[in-house]
Each structure stands twice: as C-alpha cells, then as structure tokens.
C-alpha positions in Angstrom: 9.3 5.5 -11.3 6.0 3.8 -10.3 3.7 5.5 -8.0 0.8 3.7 -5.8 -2.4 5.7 -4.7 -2.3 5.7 -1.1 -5.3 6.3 1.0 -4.2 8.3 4.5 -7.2 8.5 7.1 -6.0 10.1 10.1 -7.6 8.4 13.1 -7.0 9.2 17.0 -4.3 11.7 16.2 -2.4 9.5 13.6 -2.2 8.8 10.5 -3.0 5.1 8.9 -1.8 4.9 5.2 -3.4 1.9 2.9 -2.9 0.9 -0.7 -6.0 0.1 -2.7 -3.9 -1.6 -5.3 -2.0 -3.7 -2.5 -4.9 -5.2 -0.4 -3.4 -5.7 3.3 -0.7 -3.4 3.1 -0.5 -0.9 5.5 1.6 1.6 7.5 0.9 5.1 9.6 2.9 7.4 11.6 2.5 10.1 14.1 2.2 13.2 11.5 0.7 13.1 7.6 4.8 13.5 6.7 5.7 10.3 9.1 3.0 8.5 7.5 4.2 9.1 4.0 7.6 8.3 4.5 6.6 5.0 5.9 4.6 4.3 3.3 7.6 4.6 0.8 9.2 2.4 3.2 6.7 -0.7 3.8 6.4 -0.4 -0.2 10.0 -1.6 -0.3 9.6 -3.9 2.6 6.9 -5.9 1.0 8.1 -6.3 -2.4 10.5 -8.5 -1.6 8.4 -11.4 -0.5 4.7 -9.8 -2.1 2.6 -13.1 -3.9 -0.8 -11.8 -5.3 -4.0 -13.4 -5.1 -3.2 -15.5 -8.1 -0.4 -16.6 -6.7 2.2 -14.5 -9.0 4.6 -12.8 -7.5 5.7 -9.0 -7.4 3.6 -5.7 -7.5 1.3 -5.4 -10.4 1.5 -2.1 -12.1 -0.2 0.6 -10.2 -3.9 1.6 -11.2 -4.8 5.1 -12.3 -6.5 7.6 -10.6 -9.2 7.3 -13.3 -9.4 3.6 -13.1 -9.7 3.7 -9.0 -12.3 6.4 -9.7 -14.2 3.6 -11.4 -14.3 1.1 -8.9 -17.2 2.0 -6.0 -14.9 0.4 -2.8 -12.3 2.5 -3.9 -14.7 5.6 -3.7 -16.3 4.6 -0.3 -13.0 3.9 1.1 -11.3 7.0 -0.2 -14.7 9.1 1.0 -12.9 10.7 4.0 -9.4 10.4 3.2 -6.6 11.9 1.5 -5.2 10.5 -1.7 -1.8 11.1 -2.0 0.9 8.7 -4.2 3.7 7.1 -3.2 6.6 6.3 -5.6 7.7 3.3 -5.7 11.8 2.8 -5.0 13.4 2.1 -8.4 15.8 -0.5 -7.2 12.5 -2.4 -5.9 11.2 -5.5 -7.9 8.9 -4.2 -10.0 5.2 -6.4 -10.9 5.7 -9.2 -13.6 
C-alpha cells in the first residue's frame, strides 16, 4: 500500500496536516492522532475527483523521503514540523 509524506504543524492548539506531493490538500484535527486519521480520510476523499496540474487525473506515485529531502520547499516547509506518512486506502484509485 502507498504511503504519502505528510507534513503535521501544530498551530493554536491543533494540528494542520499537508501533503507535499498533493499541493492543496489539507486536513487537521484537534490531537496529532485526529489529525492523522483525517489525513487517511481526505486522501480517500480527494482521489475520487483529483486532476493534476497537467491535467491527468489520479494520485501520482508518492515521492521518497530522499527525493523530498532533495527539493529546498520541501525542507523549509518541513523545518518545524513532523513528518509522518499516511497510507494510502487500497481500494482508492491509485495515480496513472
């Protein structure tokens, strides 16, 4: 199963949860667990109707660790947060 690097920044007493791999897409909950859980959920939500910049549709593969590592947004944006990584559900559409 597919997992996406989440980035979780926790911000006036929640938690936000972004994808760097899915620009736009983003969730949070109360608690670090909430916030996870949703993001498992909104990753199901959007891949029913996702369209990428190029106008494909469907999550693209997810990006390394390593190959986030090289890329310096990622790294500014991931400066004070946690990385954690969210499986993907394996009845979801899966990239093309």
């Amino acid at each position: 199963m597919p997992r996406y690097v989440a980035l979780v920044h926790k911000e006036d007493g929640c938690y936000g949860v972004s994808f760097p791999d899915l620009p736009g897409l983003i969730t949070g909950g109360d608690t670090f667990e909430e916030a996870l859980e949703e993001a498992a959920d909104v990753l199901q939500f959007a891949s029913e109707g996702w369209i990428n910049p190029d106008g494909s549709t469907g999550f693209k593969p997810p990006s390394t660790i390593e190959q986030l590592r090289n890329d310096p947004e990622f790294m500014a944006d991931a400066k004070e947060a946690v990385i954690a990584f969210v499986e993907f559900p394996a009845d979801a559409p899966a990239g093309e």
